[in-house]
C-alpha positions in Angstrom: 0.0 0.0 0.0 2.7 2.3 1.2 5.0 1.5 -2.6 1.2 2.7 -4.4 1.4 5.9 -2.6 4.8 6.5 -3.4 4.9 6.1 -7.1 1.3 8.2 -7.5 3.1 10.9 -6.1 6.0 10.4 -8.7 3.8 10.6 -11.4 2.0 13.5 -10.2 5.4 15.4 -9.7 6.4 14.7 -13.4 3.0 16.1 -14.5 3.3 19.0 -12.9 7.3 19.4 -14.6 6.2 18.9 -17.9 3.4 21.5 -17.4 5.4 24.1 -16.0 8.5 23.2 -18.8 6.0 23.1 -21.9 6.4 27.1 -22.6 9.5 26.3 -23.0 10.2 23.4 -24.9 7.5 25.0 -27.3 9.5 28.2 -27.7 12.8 25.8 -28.5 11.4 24.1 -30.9 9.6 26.8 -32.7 12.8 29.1 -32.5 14.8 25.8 -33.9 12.0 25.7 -37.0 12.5 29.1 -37.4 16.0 29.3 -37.6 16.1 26.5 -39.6 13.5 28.6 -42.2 16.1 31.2 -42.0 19.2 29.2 -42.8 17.1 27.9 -45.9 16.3 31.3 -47.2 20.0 32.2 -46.7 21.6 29.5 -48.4 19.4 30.4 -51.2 19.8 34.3 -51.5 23.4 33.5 -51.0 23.6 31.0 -54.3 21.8 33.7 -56.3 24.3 37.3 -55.2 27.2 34.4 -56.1 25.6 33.6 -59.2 24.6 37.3 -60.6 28.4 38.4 -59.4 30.0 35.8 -61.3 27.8 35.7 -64.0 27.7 39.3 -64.6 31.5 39.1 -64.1 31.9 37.2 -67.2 31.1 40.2 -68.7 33.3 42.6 -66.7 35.4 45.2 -68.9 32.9 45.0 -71.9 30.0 47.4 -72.7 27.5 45.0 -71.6 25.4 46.6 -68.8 26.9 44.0 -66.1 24.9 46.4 -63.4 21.9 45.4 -65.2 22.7 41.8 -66.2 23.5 40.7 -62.2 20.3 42.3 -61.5 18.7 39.9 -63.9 20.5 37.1 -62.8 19.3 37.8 -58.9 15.7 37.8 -60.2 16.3 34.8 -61.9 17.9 32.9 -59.1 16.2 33.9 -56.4 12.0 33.4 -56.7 9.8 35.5 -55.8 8.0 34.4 -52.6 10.8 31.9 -52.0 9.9 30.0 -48.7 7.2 33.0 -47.9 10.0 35.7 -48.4 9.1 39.4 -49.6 10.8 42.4 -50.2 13.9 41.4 -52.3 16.3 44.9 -52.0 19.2 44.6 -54.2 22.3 47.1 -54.6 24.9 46.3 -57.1 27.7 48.6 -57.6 30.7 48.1 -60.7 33.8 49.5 -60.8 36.9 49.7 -62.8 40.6 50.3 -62.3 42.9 50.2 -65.1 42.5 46.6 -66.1 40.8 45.3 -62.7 36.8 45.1 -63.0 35.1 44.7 -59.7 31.4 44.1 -59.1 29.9 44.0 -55.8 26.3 42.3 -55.6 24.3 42.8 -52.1 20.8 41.8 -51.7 18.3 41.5 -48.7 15.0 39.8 -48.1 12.2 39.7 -45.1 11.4 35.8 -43.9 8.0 35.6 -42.0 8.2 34.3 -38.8 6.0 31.5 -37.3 6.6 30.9 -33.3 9.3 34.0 -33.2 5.8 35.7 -33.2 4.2 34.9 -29.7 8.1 37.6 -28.7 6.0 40.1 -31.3 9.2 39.7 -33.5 6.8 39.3 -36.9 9.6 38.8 -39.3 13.7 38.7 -39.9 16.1 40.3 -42.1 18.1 37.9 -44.2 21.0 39.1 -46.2 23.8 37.9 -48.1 26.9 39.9 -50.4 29.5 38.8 -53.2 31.9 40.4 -54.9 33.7 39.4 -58.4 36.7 40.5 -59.7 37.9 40.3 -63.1 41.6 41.7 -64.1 42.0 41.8 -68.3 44.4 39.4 -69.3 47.3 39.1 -71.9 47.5 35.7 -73.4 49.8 33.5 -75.6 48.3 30.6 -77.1 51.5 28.0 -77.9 50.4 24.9 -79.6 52.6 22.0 -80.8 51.7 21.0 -84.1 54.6 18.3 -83.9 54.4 15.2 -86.6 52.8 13.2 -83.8 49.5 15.4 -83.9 49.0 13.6 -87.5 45.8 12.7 -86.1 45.0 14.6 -83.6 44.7 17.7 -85.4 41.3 18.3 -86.0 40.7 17.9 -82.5 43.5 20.2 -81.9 42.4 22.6 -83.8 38.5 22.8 -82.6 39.4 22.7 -78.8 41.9 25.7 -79.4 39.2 27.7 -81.2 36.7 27.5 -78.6 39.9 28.3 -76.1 39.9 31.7 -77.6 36.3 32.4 -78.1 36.4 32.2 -74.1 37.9 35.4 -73.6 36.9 39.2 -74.6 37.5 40.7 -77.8 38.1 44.3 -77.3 39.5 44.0 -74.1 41.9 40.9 -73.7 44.8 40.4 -75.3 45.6 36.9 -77.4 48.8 36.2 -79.5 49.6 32.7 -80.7 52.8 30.9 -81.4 53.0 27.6 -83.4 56.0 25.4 -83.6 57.4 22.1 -84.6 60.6 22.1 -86.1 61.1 25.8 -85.7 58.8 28.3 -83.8 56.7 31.3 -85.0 54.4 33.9 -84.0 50.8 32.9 -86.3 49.1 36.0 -84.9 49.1 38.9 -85.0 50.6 38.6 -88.5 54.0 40.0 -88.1 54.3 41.1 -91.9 55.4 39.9 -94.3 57.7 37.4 -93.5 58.1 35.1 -89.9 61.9 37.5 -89.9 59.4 39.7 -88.3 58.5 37.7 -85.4 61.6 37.9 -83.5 62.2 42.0 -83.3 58.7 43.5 -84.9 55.0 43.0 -84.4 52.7 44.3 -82.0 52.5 41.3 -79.7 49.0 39.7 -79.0 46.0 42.8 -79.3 42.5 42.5 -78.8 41.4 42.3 -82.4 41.8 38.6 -82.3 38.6 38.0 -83.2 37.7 40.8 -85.9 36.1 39.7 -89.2 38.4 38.6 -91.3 38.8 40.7 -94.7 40.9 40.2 -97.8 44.3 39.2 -97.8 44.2 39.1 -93.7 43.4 36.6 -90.7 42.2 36.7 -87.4 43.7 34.2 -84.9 40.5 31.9 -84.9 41.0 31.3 -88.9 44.7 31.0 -88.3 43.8 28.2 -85.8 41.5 26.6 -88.4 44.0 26.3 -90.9 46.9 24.9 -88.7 48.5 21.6 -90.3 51.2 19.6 -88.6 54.7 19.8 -89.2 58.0 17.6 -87.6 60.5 18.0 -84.7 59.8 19.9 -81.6 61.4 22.6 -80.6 59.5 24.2 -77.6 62.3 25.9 -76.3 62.4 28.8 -79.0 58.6 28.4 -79.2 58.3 29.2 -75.0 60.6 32.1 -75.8 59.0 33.7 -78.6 55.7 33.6 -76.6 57.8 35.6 -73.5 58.6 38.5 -76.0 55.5 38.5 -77.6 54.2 39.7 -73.9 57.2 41.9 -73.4 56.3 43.7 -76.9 52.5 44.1 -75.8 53.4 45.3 -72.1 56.0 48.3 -73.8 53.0 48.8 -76.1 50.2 48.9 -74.3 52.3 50.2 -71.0 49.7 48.5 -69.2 50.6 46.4 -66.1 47.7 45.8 -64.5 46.7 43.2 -67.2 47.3 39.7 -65.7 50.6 38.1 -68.5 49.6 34.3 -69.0 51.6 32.0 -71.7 48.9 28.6 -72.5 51.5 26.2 -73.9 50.3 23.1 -75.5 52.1 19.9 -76.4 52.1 16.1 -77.0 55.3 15.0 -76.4 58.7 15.8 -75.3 61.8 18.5 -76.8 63.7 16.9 -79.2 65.7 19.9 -80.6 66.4 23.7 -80.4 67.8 26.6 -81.9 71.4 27.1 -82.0 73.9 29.6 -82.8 77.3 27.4 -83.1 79.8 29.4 -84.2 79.1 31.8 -81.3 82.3 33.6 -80.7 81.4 33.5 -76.7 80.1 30.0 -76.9 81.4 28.0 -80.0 80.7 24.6 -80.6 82.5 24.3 -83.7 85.5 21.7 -84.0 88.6 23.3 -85.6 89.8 23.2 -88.8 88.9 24.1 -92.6 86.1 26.0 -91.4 85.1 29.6 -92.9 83.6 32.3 -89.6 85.0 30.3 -87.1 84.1 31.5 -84.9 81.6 34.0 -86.5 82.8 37.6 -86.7 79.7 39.3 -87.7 75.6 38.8 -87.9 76.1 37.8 -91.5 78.3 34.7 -90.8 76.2 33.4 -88.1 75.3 29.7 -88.3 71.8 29.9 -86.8 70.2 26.8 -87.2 67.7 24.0 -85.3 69.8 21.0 -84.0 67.7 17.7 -83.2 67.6 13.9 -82.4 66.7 11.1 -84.6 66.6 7.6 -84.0 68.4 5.0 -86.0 66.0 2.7 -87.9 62.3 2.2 -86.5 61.3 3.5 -82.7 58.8 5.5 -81.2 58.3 6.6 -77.8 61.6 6.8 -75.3 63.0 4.0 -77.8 63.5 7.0 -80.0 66.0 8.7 -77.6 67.9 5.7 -76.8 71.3 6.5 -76.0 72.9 3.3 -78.1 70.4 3.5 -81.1 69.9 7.4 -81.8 72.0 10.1 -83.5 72.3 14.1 -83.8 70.0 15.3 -87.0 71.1 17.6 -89.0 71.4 21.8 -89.0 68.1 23.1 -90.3 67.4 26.6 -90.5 64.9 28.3 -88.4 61.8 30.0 -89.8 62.3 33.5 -87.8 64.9 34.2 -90.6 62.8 33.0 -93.5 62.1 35.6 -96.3 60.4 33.6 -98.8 57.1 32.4 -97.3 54.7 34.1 -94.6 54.0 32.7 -91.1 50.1 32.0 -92.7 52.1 30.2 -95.7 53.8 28.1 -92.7 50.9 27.3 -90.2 48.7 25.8 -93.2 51.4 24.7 -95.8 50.9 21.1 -96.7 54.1 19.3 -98.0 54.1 15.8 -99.3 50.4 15.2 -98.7 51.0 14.8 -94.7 53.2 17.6 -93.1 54.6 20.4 -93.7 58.7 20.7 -94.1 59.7 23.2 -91.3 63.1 21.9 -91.7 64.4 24.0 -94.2 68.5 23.1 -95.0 70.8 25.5 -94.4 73.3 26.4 -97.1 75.5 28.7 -98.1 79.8 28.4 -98.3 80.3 29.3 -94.4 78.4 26.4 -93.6 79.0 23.6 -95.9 83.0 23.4 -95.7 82.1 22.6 -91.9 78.5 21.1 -91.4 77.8 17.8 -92.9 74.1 19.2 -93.5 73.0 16.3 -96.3 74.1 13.5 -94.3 71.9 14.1 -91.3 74.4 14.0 -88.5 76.2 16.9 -86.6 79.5 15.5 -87.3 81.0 19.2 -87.8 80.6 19.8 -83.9 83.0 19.1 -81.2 80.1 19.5 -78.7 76.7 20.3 -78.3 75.9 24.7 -77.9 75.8 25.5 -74.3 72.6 27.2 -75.0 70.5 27.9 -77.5 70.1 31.1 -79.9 68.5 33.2 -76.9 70.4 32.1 -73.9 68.4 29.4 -72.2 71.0 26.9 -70.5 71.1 23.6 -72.5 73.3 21.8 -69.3 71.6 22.6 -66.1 71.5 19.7 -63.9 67.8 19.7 -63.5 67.9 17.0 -66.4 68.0 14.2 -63.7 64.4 15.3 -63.5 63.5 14.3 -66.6 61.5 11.5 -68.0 63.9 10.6 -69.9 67.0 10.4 -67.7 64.9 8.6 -65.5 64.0 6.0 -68.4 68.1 5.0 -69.0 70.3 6.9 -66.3 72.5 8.0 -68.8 74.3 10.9 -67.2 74.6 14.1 -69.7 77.8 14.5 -72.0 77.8 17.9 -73.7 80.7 16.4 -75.6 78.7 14.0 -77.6 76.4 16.3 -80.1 76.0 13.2 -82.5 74.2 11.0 -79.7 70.4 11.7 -79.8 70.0 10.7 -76.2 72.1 13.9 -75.2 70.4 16.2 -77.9 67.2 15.7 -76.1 68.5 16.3 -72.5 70.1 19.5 -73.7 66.6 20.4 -75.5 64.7 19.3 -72.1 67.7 21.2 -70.3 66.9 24.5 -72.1 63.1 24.4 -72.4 63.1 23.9 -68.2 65.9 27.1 -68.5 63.4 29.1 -70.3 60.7 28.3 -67.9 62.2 29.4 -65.2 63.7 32.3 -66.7 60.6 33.5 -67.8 58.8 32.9 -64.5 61.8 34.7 -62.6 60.6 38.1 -64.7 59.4 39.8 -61.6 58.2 42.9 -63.9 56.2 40.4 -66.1 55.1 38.5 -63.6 53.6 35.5 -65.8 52.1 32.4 -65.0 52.8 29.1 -67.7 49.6 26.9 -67.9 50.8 23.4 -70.1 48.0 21.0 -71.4 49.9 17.9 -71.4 48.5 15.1 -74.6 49.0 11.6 -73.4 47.5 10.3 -76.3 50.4 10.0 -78.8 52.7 8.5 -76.3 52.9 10.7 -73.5 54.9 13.3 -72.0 57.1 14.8 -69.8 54.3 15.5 -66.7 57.3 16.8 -64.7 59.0 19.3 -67.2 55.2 20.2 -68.1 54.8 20.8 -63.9 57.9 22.8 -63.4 57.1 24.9 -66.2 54.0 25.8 -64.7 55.1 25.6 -60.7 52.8 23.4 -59.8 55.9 20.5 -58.6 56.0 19.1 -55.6 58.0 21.8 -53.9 57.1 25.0 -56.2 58.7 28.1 -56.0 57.0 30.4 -53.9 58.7 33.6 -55.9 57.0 32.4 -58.9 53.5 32.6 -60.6 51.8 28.9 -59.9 49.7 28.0 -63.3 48.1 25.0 -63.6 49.0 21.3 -65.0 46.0 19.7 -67.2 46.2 16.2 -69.4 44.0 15.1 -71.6 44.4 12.0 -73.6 41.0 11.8 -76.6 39.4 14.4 -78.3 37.3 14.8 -75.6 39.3 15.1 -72.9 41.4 18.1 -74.8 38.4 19.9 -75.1 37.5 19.9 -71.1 41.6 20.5 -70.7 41.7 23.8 -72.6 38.1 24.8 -71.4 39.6 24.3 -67.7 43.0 26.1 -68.7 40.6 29.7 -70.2 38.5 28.9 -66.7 41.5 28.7 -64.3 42.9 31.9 -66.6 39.7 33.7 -66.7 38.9 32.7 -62.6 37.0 35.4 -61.1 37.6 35.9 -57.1 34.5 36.3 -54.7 
C-alpha cells in the first residue's frame, strides 16, 4: 500500500514538470523551426548574389550593362515568394581600375516568422553579399603541331578555337605561337615574313577576333587552318611567346593586365635553336672551317639541331642512348624571307606535313657542317645554350623522364648521340621556364595542357614549367597542369585552362 502511494506521487510530480516546462520546450522548438527557415532562405539568396556576381562578371570590362545583367541574374535565381519571403532589395555597384573590374552584388529579403511571433518579433532580415573581380588578361596561345599530332589535329584545332572564343574581344589580349621544327608567331601577323616575329609586331592585341577581310586573318581562322609539321622545338617556341608579352606590355604600357603563356604539347623536346659558331660559346671543331668563330651577324650559323633515331622507334626508344644520332642543322623559320607565317601554319608538304626543316646552305656552312648526311658531325660538342640564352646543361635534367627511363648521365661532348640532344633540349626548355617565370616585372604564369595520347609526355618538365611541382617556388607565378588523352578530354583540358585563366575571385 505504502509502494502505491509513493509512485502516484511520482507521477504527479512529473505532470506537474512537464506543465510548467511546456512554454519552454515549445518556444525551443519553434525558435529551432525558425531558424532552420532562415538558414534555408540564406543559403538560397546566397547562391543567387554568387551567381549574378559571377555571371555578370563574365562580362566585366565589356560594354554590356553588367549592373543590369547581375540584376537579372538575382531575379532569376532567387524566386519570388521563396519560402514565404518578400521584399527582395538589391544594390549592385561596378567598378573599374585600369585593367581590374570589380562588381559587388548585395541583396536583402524579409522571412516571416512563425513561433518567433508569440516575442511580437513578426519577421527577420536575411541578407547575403559577393563580390567578383575580373583583371584583363594578356594571353599567348603556344600549340605543338609536332608530326605526332598527325591525327590529332582536328581535334586540336577545334578545342583551341573555342579556347579563344572564351575570352573578350576588345579587351583581352591573345597572340599565338606555333611550332614544330622551328617556332613562330601565327598571330598577329608580323608582316610579311616570320623574320618579323623575332624584333617586330605588335604582340597579342584585342582584335583577335575581328572579321576577317581580304588578304588578312584573325587568330580563330589562323587556328582553323593549322597543319602539322615535324620536330619539336619548344624551347624557341616558350621564348617567342615571353617577347611577344614583353612587346604588348612596352606597347600597351599597361601592367595591370594579368601576362599568361597557355603552352600546349604532346610530347617531349627533341631539338632547339642554336647559334654554333658563337664567338662566346662556340661549338664548332677546328679546322677548314670559314667564320670560325663568327665575326659578324652575317656569318652566323643559326640553325635547329635535333635527335633522330636510327632505324624504326617510337616513344623513349626513339632517344635511346645506343640506337639514336644528332639530325642535321636546319634553319629556323624566324629568318625565312620567302614564305609568310600563314604560308607556314597551313602549308601542306608531301600530302601529310609540312617541311619546317628548311636546310641550311651557303659556303660558311658547308665546308664545316655535314648538312646532307643528317648528323652533326661538324661539332665538337653540343651549344651550351641555344640562340637566346636558355642553359642547355643545367642539372635539372636528372628530373627528366627521360633520364629517368636509362640513367645515362649528360655529356655535352657527344652532339651526334640523340639521347644527349634531347637532355640539352629538355635542359633548355626547363631554363626558359624558369627564366621566364623569374621576370618579376612580367610577372607570368605558364599553364601546359599535357597530350598523353600520342605517347605521353614529360608530366614533370610540363609541372615545373608551370610551378605546380612538388615543392614549387613560392617567388613564382603557380599555373596550372592539365592532361587530356582523346578528343574529348582536350576539349575539357583547354576549357579548364581559359576557366583557371579567366577565374574570377568572390
Amino acid at each position: 500500500m505504502t509502494k502505491g502511494v509513493g509512485k502516484r506521487r511520482s507521477r504527479g510530480s512529473a505532470l506537474i514538470l512537464y506543465t510548467v516546462l511546456l512554454p519552454t520546450l515549445l518556444m525551443f522548438v519553434g525558435l529551432a523551426i525558425d531558424l532552420s527557415m532562415l538558414y534555408v532562405v540564406q543559403t538560397r539568396l546566397s547562391v543567387a548574389v554568387d551567381g549574378a556576381a559571377l555571371g555578370a562578371g563574365r562580362l566585366l570590362g565589356t560594354s554590356a550593362n553588367t549592373t543590369e545583367i547581375a540584376g537579372e541574374f538575382l531575379r532569376a535565381n532567387y524566386p519570388t515568394g521563396f519560402w514565404g519571403s518578400y521584399n527582395l532589395v538589391p544594390s549592385i555597384t561596378y567598378t573599374t581600375n585600369a585593367a581590374l573590374h570589380t562588381i559587388a552584388v548585395s541583396a536583402s529579403v524579409q522571412v516571416p516568422l512563425l513561433f518567433l511571433r508569440i516575442l511580437r518579433q513578426q519577421s527577420c532580415t536575411v541578407a547575403a553579399t559577393a563580390t567578383a573581380v575580373r583583371r584583363d588578361v594578356r594571353v599567348v596561345l603556344v600549340l605543338d603541331r609536332s608530326y605526332s599530332m598527325v591525327s590529332q589535329m582536328g581535334a586540336l584545332r577545334s578545342a583551341a578555337g573555342n579556347f579563344v572564343n572564351m575570352f573578350n574581344p576588345g579587351v583581352d589580349e591573345l597572340g599565338l605561337v606555333v611550332y614544330s621544327a622551328s617556332g613562330f608567331v601565327a598571330y598577329p601577323n608580323p608582316g610579311s615574313t616570320p623574320s618579323a616575329n623575332y624584333t617586330g609586331g605588335p604582340g597579342p592585341d584585342v582584335h583577335f577576333a575581328d572579321p576577317v577581310t581580304a588578304g588578312s586573318d584573325n587568330m580563330l581562322t589562323t587556328i582553323a587552318s593549322l597543319q602539322v609539321g615535324t620536330d619539336t622545338n619548344t624551347s624557341e617556341a616558350l621564348w617567342l611567346a615571353y617577347l611577344e608579352l614583353k612587346k604588348a606590355v612596352a606597347i600597351d604600357n599597361d601592367p595591370t593586365r594579368a601576362n599568361v603563356i597557355v603552352l600546349f604539347t604532346d610530347g617531349v623536346p627533341n631539338g632547339f635553336t642554336g647559334y654554333l659558331n658563337d664567338p662566346s660559346h662556340n661549338a664548332l671543331k677546328s679546322g677548314n672551317c670559314y667564320y670560325n668563330p663568327s665575326t659578324a651577324s652575317s656569318n652566323r650559323m643559326i640553325g635547329m639541331v635535333a635527335s633522330a633515331p636510327t632505324g624504326y622507334a617510337s616513344g623513349l626508344d626513339y632517344w635511346d642512348p645506343n640506337a639514336s644520332t644528332g639530325d642535321g642543322l636546319y634553319a629556323p623559320l624566324i629568318f625565312n624571307t620567302a614564305h609568310s607565317a600563314k604560308y607556314w601554319a597551313s602549308f601542306k608538304s608531301g600530302g601529310s606535313f609540312v617541311d619546317d626543316m628548311t636546310q641550311v646552305s651557303g659556303t660558311p656552312m658547308t665546308t664545316c657542317i655535314n648538312i646532307g648526311e643528317k648528323n652533326l658531325s661538324g661539332l665538337r660538342k653540343i651549344p651550351s645554350q641555344d640562340f637566346y640564352g636558355n642553359s642547355t646543361t643545367s642539372a635539372a635534367y636528372t628530373k627528366s623522364l627521360l633520364y629517368n627511363t636509362y640513367h645515362v648521365a649528360y655529356d655535352a661532348t657527344k652532339p651526334n648521340n640523340g639521347y644527349q640532344m634531347e637532355l640539352a633540349s629538355w635542359g633548355a626548355v626547363d631554363n626558359a621556364g624558369q627564366r621566364i617565370l623569374s621576370d618579376s616585372a612580367m610577372n607570368i604564369a605558364i599553364y601546359t595542357i599535357g597530350f598523353t595520347g600520342n605517347g605521353g609526355v614529360d608530366k614533370e618538365l610540363l609541372k615545373r614549367l608551370s610551378n605546380v611541382q612538388d615543392t614549387p617556388n613560392s617567388n613564382y607565378q603557380t599555373g596550372l597542369y592539365v592532361e587530356a588523352n582523346d578528343a574529348q578530354s582536350l576539349q575539357r583540358a583547354f576549357g579548364q585552362v581559359a576557366s583557371e585563366v579567366l577565374r574570377l575571385t568572390k
